[in-house]
C-alpha positions in Angstrom: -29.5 27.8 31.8 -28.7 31.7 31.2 -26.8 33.0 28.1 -23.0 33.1 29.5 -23.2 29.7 31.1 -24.4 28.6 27.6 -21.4 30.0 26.3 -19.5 29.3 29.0 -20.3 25.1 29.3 -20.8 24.7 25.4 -16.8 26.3 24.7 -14.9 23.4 22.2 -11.6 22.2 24.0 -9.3 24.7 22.9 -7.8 28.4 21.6 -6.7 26.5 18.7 -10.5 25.6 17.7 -11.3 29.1 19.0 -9.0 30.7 16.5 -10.0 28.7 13.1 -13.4 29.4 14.3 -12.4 33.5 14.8 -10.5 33.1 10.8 -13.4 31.4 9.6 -16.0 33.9 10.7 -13.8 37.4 10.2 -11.0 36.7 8.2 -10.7 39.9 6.1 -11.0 42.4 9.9 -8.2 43.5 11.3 -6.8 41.6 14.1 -3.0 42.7 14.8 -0.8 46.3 14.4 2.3 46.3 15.3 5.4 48.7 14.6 8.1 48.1 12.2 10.8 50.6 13.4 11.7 53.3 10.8 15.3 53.5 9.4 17.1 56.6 11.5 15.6 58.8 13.8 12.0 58.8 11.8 8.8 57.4 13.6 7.8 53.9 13.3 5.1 52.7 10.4 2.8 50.3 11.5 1.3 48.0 9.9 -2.1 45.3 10.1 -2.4 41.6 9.9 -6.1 40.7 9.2 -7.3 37.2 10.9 -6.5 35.2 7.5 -3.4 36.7 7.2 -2.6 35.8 10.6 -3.3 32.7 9.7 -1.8 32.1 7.1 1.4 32.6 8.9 0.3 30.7 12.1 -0.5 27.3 10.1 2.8 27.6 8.2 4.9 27.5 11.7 2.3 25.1 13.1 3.2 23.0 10.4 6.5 23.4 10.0 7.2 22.6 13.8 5.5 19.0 12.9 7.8 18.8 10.2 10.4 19.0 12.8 8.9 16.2 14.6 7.3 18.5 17.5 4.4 15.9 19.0 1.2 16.6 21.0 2.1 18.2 24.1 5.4 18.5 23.4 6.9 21.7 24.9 8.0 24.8 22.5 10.0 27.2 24.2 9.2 30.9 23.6 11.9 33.4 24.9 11.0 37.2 23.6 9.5 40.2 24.3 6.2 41.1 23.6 5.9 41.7 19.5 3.5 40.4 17.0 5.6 37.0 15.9 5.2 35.8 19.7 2.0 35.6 19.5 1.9 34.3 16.1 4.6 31.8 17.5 2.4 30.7 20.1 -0.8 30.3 18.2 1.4 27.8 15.8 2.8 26.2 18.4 -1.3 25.8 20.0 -2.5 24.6 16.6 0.2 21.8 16.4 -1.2 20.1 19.3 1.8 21.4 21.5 2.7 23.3 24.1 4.1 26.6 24.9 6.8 26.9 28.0 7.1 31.1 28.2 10.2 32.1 28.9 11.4 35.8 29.8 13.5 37.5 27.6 15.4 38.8 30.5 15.9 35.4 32.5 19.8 34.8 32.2 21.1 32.0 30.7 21.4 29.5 34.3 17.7 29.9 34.8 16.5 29.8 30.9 18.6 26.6 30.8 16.9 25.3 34.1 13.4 26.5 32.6 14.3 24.9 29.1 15.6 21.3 30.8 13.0 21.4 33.5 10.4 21.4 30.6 11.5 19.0 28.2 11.3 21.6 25.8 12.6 20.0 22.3 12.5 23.5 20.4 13.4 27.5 21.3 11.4 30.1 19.3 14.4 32.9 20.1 14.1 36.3 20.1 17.2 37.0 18.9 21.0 37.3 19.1 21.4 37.8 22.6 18.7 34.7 23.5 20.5 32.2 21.1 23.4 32.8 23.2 22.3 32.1 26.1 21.2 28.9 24.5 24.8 28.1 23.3 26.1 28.9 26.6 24.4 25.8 28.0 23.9 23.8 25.2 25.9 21.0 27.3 23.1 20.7 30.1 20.1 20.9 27.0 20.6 17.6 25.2 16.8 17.3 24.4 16.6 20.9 22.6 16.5 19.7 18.8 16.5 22.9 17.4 16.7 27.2 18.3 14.5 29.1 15.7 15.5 32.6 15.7 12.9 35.6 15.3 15.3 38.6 14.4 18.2 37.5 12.2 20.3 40.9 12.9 23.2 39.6 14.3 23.2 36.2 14.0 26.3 34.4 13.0 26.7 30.5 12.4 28.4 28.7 15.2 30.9 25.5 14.0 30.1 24.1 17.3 25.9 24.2 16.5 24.9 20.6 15.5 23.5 20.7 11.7 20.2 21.8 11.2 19.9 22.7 15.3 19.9 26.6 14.0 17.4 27.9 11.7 15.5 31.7 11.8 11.4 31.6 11.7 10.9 33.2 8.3 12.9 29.2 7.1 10.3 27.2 9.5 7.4 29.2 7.8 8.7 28.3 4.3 8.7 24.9 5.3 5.9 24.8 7.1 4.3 26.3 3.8 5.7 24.1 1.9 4.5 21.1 4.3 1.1 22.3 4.2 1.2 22.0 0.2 1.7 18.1 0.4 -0.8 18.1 3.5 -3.6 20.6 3.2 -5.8 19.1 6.0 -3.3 19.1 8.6 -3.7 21.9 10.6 -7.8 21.0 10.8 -7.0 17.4 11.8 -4.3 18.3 14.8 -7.0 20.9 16.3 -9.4 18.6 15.9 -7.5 15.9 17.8 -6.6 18.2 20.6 -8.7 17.2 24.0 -9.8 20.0 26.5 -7.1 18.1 29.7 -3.8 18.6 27.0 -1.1 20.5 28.5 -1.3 23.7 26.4 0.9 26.2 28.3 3.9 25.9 31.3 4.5 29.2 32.8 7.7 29.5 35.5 6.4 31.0 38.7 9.5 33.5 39.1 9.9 32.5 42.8 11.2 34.6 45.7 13.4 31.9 46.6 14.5 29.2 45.2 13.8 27.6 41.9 10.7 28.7 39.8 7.7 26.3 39.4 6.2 25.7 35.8 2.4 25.5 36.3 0.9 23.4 33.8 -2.0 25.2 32.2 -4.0 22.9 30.2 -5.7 23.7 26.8 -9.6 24.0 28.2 -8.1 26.7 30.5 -7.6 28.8 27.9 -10.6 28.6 26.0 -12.4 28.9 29.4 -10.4 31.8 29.7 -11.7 33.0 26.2 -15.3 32.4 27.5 -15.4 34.3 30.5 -13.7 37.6 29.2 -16.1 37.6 26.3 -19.0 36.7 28.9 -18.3 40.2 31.1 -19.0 41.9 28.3 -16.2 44.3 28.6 -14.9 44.1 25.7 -16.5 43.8 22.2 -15.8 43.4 18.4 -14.8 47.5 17.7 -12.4 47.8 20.9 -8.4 48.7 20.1 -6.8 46.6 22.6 -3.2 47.9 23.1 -1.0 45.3 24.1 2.1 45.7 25.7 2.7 43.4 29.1 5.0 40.5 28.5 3.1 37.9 27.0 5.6 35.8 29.0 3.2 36.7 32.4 0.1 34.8 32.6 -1.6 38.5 32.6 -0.3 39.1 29.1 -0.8 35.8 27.3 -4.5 35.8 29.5 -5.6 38.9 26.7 -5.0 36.9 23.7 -7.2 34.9 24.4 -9.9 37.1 24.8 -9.1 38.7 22.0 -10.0 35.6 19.9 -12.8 34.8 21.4 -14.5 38.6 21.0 -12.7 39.5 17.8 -11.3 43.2 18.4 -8.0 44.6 16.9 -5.0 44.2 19.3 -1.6 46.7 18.8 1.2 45.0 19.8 4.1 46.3 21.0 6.3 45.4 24.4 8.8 48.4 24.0 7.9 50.1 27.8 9.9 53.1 26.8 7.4 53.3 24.0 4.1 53.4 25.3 3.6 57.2 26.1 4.7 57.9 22.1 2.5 54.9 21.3 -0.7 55.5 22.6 -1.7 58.6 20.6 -0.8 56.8 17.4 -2.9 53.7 18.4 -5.9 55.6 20.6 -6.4 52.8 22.7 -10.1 52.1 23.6 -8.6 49.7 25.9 -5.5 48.5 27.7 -4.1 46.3 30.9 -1.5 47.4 33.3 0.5 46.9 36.4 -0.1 49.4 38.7 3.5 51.2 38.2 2.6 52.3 35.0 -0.4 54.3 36.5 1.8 55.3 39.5 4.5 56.4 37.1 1.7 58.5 34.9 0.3 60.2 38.7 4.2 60.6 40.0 4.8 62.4 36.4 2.2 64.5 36.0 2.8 65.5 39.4 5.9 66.1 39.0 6.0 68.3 36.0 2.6 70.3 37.9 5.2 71.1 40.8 7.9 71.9 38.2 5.8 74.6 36.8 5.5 76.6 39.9 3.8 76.8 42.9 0.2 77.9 41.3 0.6 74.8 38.8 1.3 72.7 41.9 -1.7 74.5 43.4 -4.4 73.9 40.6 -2.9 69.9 40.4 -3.5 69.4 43.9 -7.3 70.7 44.2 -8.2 69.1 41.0 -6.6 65.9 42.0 -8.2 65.9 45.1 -11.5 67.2 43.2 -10.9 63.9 41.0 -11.0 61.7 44.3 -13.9 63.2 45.7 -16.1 63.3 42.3 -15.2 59.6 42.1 -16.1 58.0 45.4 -19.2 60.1 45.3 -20.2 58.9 41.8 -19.3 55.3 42.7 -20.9 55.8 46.2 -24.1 56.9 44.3 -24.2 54.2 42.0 -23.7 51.2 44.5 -27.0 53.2 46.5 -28.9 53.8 43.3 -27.7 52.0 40.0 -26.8 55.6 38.5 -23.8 57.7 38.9 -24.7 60.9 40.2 -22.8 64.0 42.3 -23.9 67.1 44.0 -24.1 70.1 41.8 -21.3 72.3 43.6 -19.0 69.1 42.8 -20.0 68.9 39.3 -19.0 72.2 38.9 -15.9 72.1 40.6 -14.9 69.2 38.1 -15.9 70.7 35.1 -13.2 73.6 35.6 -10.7 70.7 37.2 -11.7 69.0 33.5 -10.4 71.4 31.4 -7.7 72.5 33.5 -6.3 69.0 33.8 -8.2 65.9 33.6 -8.6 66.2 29.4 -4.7 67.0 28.9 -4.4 63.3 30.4 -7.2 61.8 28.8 -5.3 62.9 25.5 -1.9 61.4 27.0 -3.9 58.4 26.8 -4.7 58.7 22.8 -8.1 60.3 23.9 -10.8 57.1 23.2 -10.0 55.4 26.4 -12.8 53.7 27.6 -11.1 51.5 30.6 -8.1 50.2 31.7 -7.4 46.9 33.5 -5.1 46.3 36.2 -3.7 43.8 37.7 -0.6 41.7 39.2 -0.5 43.7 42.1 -2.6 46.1 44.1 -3.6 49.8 43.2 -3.2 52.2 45.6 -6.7 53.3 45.9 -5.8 57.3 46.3 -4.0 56.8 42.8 -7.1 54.7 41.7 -9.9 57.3 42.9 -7.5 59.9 41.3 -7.8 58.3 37.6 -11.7 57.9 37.6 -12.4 61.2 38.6 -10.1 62.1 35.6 -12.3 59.6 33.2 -9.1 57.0 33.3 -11.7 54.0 34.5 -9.5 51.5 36.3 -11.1 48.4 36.5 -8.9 46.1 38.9 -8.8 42.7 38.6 -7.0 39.6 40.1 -5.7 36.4 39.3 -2.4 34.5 39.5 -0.2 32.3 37.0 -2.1 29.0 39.1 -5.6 30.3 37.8 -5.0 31.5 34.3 -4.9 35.3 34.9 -8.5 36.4 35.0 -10.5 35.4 38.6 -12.0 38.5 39.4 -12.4 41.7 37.3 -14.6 45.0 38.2 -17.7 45.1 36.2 -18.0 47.9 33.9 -20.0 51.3 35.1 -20.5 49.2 38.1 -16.4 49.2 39.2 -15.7 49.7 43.1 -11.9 51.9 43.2 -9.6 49.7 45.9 -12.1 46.4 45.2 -10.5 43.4 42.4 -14.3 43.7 41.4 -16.3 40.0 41.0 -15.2 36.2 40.2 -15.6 36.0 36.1 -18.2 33.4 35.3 -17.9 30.0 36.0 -15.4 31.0 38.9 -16.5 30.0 42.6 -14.7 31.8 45.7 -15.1 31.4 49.2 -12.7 32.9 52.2 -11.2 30.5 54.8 -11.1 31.0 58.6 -8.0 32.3 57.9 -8.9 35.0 55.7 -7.1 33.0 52.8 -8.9 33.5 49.2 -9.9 30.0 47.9 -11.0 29.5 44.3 -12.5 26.9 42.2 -13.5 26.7 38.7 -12.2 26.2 34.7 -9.4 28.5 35.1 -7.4 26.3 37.7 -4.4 24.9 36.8 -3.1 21.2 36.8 -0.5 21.8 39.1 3.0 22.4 39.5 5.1 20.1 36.7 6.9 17.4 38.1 6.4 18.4 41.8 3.0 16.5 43.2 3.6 17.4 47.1 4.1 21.1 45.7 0.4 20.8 44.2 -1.2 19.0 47.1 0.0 22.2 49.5 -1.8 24.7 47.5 -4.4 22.0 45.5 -7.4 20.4 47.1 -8.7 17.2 45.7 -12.3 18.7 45.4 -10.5 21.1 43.1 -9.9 24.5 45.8 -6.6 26.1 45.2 -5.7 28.1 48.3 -4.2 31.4 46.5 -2.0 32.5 49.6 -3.6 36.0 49.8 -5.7 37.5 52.0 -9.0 39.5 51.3 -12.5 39.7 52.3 -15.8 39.3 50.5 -18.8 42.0 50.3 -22.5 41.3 50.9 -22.9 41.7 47.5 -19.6 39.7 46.4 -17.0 42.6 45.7 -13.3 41.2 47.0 -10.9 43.3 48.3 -7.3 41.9 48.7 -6.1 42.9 52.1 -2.3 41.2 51.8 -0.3 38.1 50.8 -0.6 35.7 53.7 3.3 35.1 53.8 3.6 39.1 54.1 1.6 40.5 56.8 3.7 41.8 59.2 3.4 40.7 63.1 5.5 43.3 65.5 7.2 42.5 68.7 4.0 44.0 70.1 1.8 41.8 68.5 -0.1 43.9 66.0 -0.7 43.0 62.5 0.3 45.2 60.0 -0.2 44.7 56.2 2.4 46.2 55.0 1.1 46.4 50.4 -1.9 48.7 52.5 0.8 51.1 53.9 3.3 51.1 50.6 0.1 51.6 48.8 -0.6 55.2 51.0 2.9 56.0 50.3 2.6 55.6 47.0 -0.6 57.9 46.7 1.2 61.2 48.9 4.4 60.8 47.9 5.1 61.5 43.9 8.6 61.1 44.0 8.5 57.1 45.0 9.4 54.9 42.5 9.6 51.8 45.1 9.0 51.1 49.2 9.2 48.4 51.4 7.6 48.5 54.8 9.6 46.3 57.5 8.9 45.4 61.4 8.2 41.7 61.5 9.1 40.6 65.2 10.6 44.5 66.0 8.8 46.9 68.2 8.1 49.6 65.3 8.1 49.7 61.1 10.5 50.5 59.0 11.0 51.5 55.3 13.5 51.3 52.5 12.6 54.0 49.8 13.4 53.7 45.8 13.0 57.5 44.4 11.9 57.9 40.4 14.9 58.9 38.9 13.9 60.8 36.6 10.9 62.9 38.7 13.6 63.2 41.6 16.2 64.7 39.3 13.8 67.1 37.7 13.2 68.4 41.7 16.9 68.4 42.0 17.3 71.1 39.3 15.6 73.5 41.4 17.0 72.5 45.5 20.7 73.0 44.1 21.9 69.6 43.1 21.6 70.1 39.5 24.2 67.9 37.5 24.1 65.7 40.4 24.0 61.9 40.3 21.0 59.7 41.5 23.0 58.7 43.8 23.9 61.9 45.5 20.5 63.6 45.0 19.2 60.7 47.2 22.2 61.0 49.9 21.5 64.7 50.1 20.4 65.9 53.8 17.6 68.6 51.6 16.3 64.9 49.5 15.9 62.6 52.8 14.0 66.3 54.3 11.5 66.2 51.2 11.0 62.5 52.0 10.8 63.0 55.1 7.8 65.0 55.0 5.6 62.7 52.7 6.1 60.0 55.7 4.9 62.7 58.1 1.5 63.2 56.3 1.7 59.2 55.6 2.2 58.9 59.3 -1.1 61.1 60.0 -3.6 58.4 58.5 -1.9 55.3 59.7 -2.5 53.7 63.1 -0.1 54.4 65.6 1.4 50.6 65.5 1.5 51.2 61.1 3.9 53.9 61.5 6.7 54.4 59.9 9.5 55.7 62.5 12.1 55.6 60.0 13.2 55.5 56.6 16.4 55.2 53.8 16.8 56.0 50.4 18.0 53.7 48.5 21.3 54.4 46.1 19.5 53.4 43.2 16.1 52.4 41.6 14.9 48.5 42.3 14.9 46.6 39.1 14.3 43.0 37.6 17.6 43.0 36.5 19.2 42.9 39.9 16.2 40.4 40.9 14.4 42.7 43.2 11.3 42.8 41.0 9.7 40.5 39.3 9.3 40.8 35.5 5.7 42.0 35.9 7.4 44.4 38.5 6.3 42.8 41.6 8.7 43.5 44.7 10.4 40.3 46.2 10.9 41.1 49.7 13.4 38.4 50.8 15.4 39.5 48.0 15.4 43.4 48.8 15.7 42.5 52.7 18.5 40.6 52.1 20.5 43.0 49.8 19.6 45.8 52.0 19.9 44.5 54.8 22.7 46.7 56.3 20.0 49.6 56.1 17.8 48.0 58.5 20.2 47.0 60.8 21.0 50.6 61.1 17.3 51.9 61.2 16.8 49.6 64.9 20.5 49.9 66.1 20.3 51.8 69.0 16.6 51.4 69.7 15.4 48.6 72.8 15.7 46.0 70.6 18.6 46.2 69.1 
C-alpha cells in the first residue's frame, strides 16, 4: 500500500478529530488572520488566532450549543459571509456532534425560511441585523428554530414578540459554553469521540435554476476524506498563506477548511469582494482559490487601464499578453513531452522584456509570493488561463460539485495542463459514459439529496456512481477536460451541437469589456448572444468615445458602444465554426447579478433565469429571420 492511500484509508471519522488532533500537535502556530475594520477612513488591523486559541473559542460554542440542547446530527444553521467566527461557528457546531446547514447571506427571507424548515434546523448562527430579520419575518413558518445567535451585535434591538431566551449574540453562547465546559471538562473529547464516519455533518442548498434548492447531505467522513486528499496532492504545505475569501457557504469555500486542518498552514480570512485587490498586498498570499470572474475581472482590468494609457500601452499589453500565451503552452507543451519546462531562446527573451514590462507589476497586484491559484466552480477560458501562466499567475483548475464535496479533480503542481480540471484527487475513481457524461465514485460522494429519495436514485447509482451532469473527456494519461453541462449544449434547427461555456469562454478571452455572455440558438437556425459589459472598464472607455458622465445604461445603448462590441464578435466569429457563430448580439441595460437571481452566489450564470428575463431581446435578435 503506497504513502497517500495510507493516509488516505487510515483518516479517523471526522474534521472534528482532525482538528483536536491539528490543536494538539501545533497549538501555539498561527492558524487564522482576519481584519478588524479600523474606526474612520484608516486601514484595517489584523489580527491572528493560533490553533489553541481557536480552540479555545471553538469548544466554548461547541459546548454551549449542547447546553442548549443541540443533539448529534442536529442541524445548526449558519447564515454569514465569509469572516473568521463562521468558521469558528462551524468547527463548534462539528465538535458537538452536529450538523451545519450553510446558508447564504444573501438568500431572502422566503428561501432562508424554506432552507431553515426544510432542514430541521433547531438553531441560526446570524450574521447580523439584517439576517435576524429575516428570521423574524418568518418566524410563523419556523416553529422548530429554538434559538437565533447573532454574530455582530451592531444594530440589534430586542423584539417583544421574540419568545424568551430565542435571541442571544455568540460572544453570550461562548460564555456559557465556557462556563459549561468548567462543570464538564471532558466533553468536547467525549462528543468527537462518539461521532461515526456515516453522521450527517454538513447540508448544503444546491441554489437550483428552477425550482426549489436541494440540501445534499454531506456526511462527516466526507470531510475528513476531503482533508486527506488535499494534503495527499501535496499542494499545499505547513508554511503556505492561504487567503480565503469565497463564501464558505459554497461547497468550494467550506472544501479549504478542511484542508487547511489537515496540512496546518495559516488561512486570512476575509469575504469582503470589494476588498481583495487592497487585501492581497497586506496578506501576500502564497496561495488562494477563485471563480474564474475574478481572474477575468483582473485580465479585463489590466486591459483596460493598458488601453486607457494610449495606443503604445495598448500596444506593449497586447504583445506581451500574447508573449504570455505562447511562453506558456510551449513550456507546458515541453513539460508533458519531457518532464521539464523548457522554451526556445528567442521566446525566453521576448518574455524577459514582456516580464518587466508587465508580468511583475501583476505578480505584485497579487502581494508578490504567489505560488498558485486554484480555480474552480466554473470553467476558465483557456486564452485568460494561458495568459496568467505565462505571467507566473499558475492557475491550477480544478472541479467538483456540492454532490462530491468540492475537490474531484485538481491540476497537479509544475505538472498543470491550462484548459484541463487536471486529475481525480486520490481515492477518487472517474469513468465517462457513452454519453460523454462524467461519472465519479469515491469518499467524497454525498449521501444524497435530503428528504427526496427518487431525486438521489436519478443522479446516484447503487454501486455508488453519481452521474455529475457534465460533459468532458478523459486523456491517455487521465487529464479531464470539461466540454459542457449536459442540460446546456445547444442543438440548432440544423442539427449541430454547439457548447455554448466553449464559445462564452472565447468571448471572454478577446473581448475585455465583458462582464457577462450568454450564447443562444437551441432549435433556431443560427446563435445568438446577450452581452453584460463591466461597468466600470466600459465607463472608463466611455470617457474617451464622448459619453463621459453618461449612465451604464446609455453607454451600452450607444450606436459607438454596440460598434466596439461588435468588433470583438467579429474576431470571435474568425475562430468559431461557421455553425458556432454568433450572427447577432444585445447589450444588456445592466450588469447580471445574484441579486436579481441571474447568478449564482459563486457567480455561476442560470440560463433559464436570464432567457426568461431577457427574453424580449431574443425574440427581437430572430424576428425577421426564416424562422421567425
Amino acid at each position: 500500500m503506497s504513502d497517500t492511500q495510507t493516509l488516505i484509508e487510515n483518516r479517523p471519522p471526522s474534521v472534528a478529530a482532525l482538528f483536536l488532533e491539528r490543536v494538539a500537535a501545533t497549538p501555539d502556530t498561527e492558524a487564522y488572520r482576519y481584519p478588524v475594520p479600523a474606526a474612520g477612513e484608516g486601514p484595517d488591523e489584523w489580527k491572528s488566532l493560533s490553533w489553541a486559541q481557536a480552540s479555545t473559542r471553538v469548544y466554548a460554542i461547541a459546548a454551549g450549543l449542547i447546553e442548549l440542547g443541540v443533539q448529534p446530527e442536529e442541524r445548526v444553521a449558519l447564515a454569514s459571509s465569509t469572516r473568521v467566527e463562521w468558521i469558528l461557528a462551524d468547527l463548534g457546531i462539528l465538535c458537538a456532534g452536529a450538523a451545519t446547514t450553510t446558508v447564504y447571506p444573501q438568500t431572502n427571507a422566503e428561501e432562508s425560511a424554506f432552507i431553515l424548515a426544510d432542514s430541521d434546523s433547531k438553531v441560526l448562527i446570524a450574521e447580523d441585523a439584517a439576517q435576524l430579520a429575516k428570521a423574524r419575518e418568518r418566524r410563523a413558518e419556523l416553529r422548530d428554530l429554538a434559538h437565533v445567535v447573532v454574530i455582530d451585535e451592531a444594530g440589534v434591538e430586542p423584539d417583544a414578540a421574540d419568545p424568551e431566551g430565542w435571541l442571544l449574540t455568540l460572544a453570550d453562547l461562548e460564555k456559557r459554553g465556557a462556563a459549561y465546559l468548567e462543570k464538564h471538562p471532558h466533553l468536547i473529547k467525549e462528543k468527537v469521540g462518539a461521532i461515526t464516519a456515516d453522521q450527517l455533518a454538513t447540508l448544503i442548498y444546491t441554489s437550483g435554476t428552477t425550482g426549489r434548492p436541494k440540501g445534499v447531505r454531506l456526511p462527516q467522513d466526507n470531510w475528513s476524506y476531503m482533508a486527506k486528499a488535499i494534503s495527499a496532492t501535496g499542494l499545499v504545505g505547513p508554511d503556505d498563506v492561504q487567503y480565503l475569501w469565497l463564501p464558505l457557504a459554497h461547497v468550494f469555500g467550506k472544501v479549504l477548511t478542511s484542508g487547511q486542518i489537515e496540512v496546518g498552514h495559516v488561512t486570512a480570512v476575509d469575504g469582503r469582494v470589494d476588498k481583495i485587490i487592497e487585501n492581497l498586498p497586506i496578506v501576500q498570499p502564497t496561495y488562494m482559490a477563485a471563480v474564474p470572474r475574478i481572474f477575468e475581472k483582473v485580465y479585463n482590468g489590466v486591459a483596460a487601464k493598458a488601453r486607457a494609457g494610449g495606443g503604445a500601452k495598448y500596444k506593449i499589453f497586447q504583445w506581451a499578453a500574447e508573449v504570455a500565451r505562447e511562453y506558456a503552452k510551449a513550456s507546458q507543451d515541453s513539460f508533458r513531452r519531457t518532464g521539464s519546462a523548457s522554451v526556445p531562446f528567442g521566446l525566453g527573451a521576448k518574455h524577459k522584456v514582456a516580464d518587466a514590462l508587465v508580468y511583475s507589476k501583476l505578480r505584485e497586484a497579487f502581494g508578490g509570493r504567489l505560488r498558485a491559484c486554484v480555480s474552480g466552480s466554473a470553467a476558465l477560458a483557456p486564452e485568460i488561463g494561458y495568459f496568467f501562466a505565462g505571467a507566473g499567475v499558475h492557475i491550477l483548475e480544478g472541479y467538483g460539485l456540492t454532490e462530491t464535496s468540492a475537490a474531484s479533480f485538481v491540476n497537479p503542481g509544475e505538472a498543470y495542463r491550462t484548459g484541463t480540471v487536471g486529475k481525480p484527487v486520490p481515492g477518487t475513481e472517474v469513468r465517462i459514459a457513452d454519453d460523454g457524461e462524467i461519472l465519479l465514485r469515491g469518499p467524497g460522494v454525498m449521501q444524497g439529496y435530503h428528504g427526496l429519495p427518487e431525486k438521489t436514485a436519478e443522479v446516484l447509482e447503487s454501486d455508488g456512481w453519481f452521474h455529475t451532469g457534465d460533459i468532458g473527456e478523459l486523456s491517455p494519461d487521465g487529464y479531464l477536460k470539461i466540454t459542457d453541462r449536459k442540460k446546456d449544449l445547444i442543438k440548432t434547427s440544423g442539427g449541430k451541437y454547439v457548447a455554448p461555456a466553449e464559445v462564452e469562454g472565447q468571448f471572454k478571452a478577446v473581448c475585455p469589456y465583458v462582464s457577462n455572455i450568454l450564447v443562444h440558438g437551441a432549435d433556431r437556425n443560427f446563435c445568438t448572444a446577450l452581452i453584460a459589459l463591466d461597468e466600470p472598464s466600459i465607463l472608463e472607455w466611455a470617457k474617451d468615445n464622448g459619453l463621459e458622465g453618461k449612465s451604464y445604461a446609455d453607454v451600452v445603448a450607444a450606436p459607438v458602444t454596440v460598434e466596439l462590441v461588435e468588433g470583438y464578435v467579429k474576431e470571435l466569429n474568425q475562430g468559431l465554426q461557421k455553425w458556432q457563430t454568433i450572427k447577432k448580439f444585445k447589450l444588456l441595460p445592466r450588469d447580471l447579478d445574484i441579486e436579481h437571481g441571474e447568478l449564482t452566489p459563486s457567480l455561476k450564470l442560470k440560463r433559464p433565469v436570464v432567457e426568461r428575463e431577457y427574453g424580449h431581446l431574443i425574440d427581437e435578435m430572430y424576428a425577421g429571420s426564416r424562422e421567425a
